[in-house]
C-alpha positions in Angstrom: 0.0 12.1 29.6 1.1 9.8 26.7 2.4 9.8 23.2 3.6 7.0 21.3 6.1 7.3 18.5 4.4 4.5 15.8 7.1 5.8 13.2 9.6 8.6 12.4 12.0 8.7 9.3 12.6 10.4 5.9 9.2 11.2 3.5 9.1 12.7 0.1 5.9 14.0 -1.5 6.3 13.6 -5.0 4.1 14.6 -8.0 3.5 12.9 -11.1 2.5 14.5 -14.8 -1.3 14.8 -13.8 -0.7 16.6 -10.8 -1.6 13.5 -8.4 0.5 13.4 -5.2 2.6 11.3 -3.2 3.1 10.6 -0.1 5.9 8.4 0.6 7.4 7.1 4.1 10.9 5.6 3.9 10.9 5.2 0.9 9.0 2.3 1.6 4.3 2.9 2.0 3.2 4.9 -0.7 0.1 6.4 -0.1 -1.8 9.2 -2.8 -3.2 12.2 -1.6 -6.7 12.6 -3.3 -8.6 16.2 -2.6 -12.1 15.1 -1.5 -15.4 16.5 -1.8 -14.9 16.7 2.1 -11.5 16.3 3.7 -8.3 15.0 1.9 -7.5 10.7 1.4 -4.6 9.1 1.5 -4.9 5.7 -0.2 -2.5 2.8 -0.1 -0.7 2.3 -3.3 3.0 1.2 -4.5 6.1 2.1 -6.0 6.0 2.1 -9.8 4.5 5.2 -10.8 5.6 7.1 -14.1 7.6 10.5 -14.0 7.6 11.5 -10.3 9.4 15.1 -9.5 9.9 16.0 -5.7 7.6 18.4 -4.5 9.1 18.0 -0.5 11.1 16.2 1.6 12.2 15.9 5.1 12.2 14.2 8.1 8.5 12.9 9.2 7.0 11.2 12.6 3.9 9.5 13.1 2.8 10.0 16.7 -0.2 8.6 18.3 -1.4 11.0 21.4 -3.1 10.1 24.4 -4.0 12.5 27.3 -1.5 14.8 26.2 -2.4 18.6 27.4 -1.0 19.7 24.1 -2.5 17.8 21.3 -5.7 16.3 20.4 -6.8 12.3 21.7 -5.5 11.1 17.9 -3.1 10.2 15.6 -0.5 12.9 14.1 1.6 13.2 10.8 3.9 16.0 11.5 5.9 16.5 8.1 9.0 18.7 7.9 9.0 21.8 6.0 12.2 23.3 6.4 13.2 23.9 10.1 9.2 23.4 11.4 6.7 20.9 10.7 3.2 21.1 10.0 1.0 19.2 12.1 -1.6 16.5 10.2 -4.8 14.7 11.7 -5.8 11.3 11.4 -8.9 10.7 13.1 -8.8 6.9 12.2 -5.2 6.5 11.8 -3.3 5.6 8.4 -4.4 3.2 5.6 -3.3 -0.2 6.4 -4.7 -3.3 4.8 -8.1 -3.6 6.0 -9.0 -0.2 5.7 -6.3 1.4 2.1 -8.2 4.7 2.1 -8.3 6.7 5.1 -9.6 10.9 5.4 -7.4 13.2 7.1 -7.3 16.9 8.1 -4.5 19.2 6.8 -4.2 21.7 9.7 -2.5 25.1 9.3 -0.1 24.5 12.6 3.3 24.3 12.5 5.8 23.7 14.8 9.6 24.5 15.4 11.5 21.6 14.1 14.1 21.6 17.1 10.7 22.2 19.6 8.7 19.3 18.5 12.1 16.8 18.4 12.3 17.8 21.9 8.8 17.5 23.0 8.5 14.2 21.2 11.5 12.9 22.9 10.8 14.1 26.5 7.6 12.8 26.6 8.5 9.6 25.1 11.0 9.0 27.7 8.4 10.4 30.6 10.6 13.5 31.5 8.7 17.0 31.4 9.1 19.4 28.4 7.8 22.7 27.3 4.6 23.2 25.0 5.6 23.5 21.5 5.2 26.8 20.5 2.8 27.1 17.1 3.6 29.5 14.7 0.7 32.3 13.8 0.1 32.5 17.1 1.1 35.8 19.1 3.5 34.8 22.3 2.4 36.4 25.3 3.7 39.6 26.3 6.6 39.9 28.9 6.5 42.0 31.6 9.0 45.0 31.2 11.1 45.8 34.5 10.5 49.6 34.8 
């Protein structure tokens, strides 16, 4: 089983007059999130754009899975949303500068903030953790002692 942390760190999504969005990592890659025909895009961009308000913001990790029982063969975005996160797919990773526009999957999983931290650090240090429990899923029922 593997996972590599490629980043973790603060994000905002932001929103400007037109309704485009933000995504931005450290205050540092700014990507905008275009609704496609198909699936979502972020695309590389910079700083410098008029009259942004804050839509969200949190604490964000970029984790690349390998053989993990748990999570797909493929880069993650997990953004926080309060005290989970919501799980993102990027088949082909993130836009870098070969390739600024890249498709990804919005997925409607989200995950215990203090679960995933725990996950993500167990496995990155090879120790054994529990599986992240995913909201909207029912937990199994517990046997009753009569």
């Amino acid at each position: 089983m593997g996972l590599r942390i490629e980043a973790s760190g603060r994000y905002a999504l932001l929103e400007d007059a037109h309704r485009h969005r933000f995504l931005v990592l450290d205050d540092e890659h700014w990507y905008v999130w275009i609704e496609g025909q198909k699936s979502p895009l972020l695309v590389r961009t910079g700083p410098g754009h008029e009259k942004l308000r804050t839509v969200r913001r949190g604490r964000f990790y970029l984790v690349d899975f390998r053989h993990d029982p748990n999570f797909r063969d493929q880069p993650h975005l997990f953004l926080q949303s309060g005290e989970r996160y919501q799980e993102f797919l990027l088949p082909n990773g993130m836009p870098d500068a070969r390739d600024p526009q890249k498709r990804f999957v919005v997925t409607r999983k989200y995950i215990a903030k203090d679960e995933l931290e725990r996950y993500l650090v167990a496995n990155a240090t090879g120790a054994r953790a529990e599986k992240p429990r995913r909201s909207g899923r029912r937990p199994a029922a517990r046997a009753r002692a009569v």
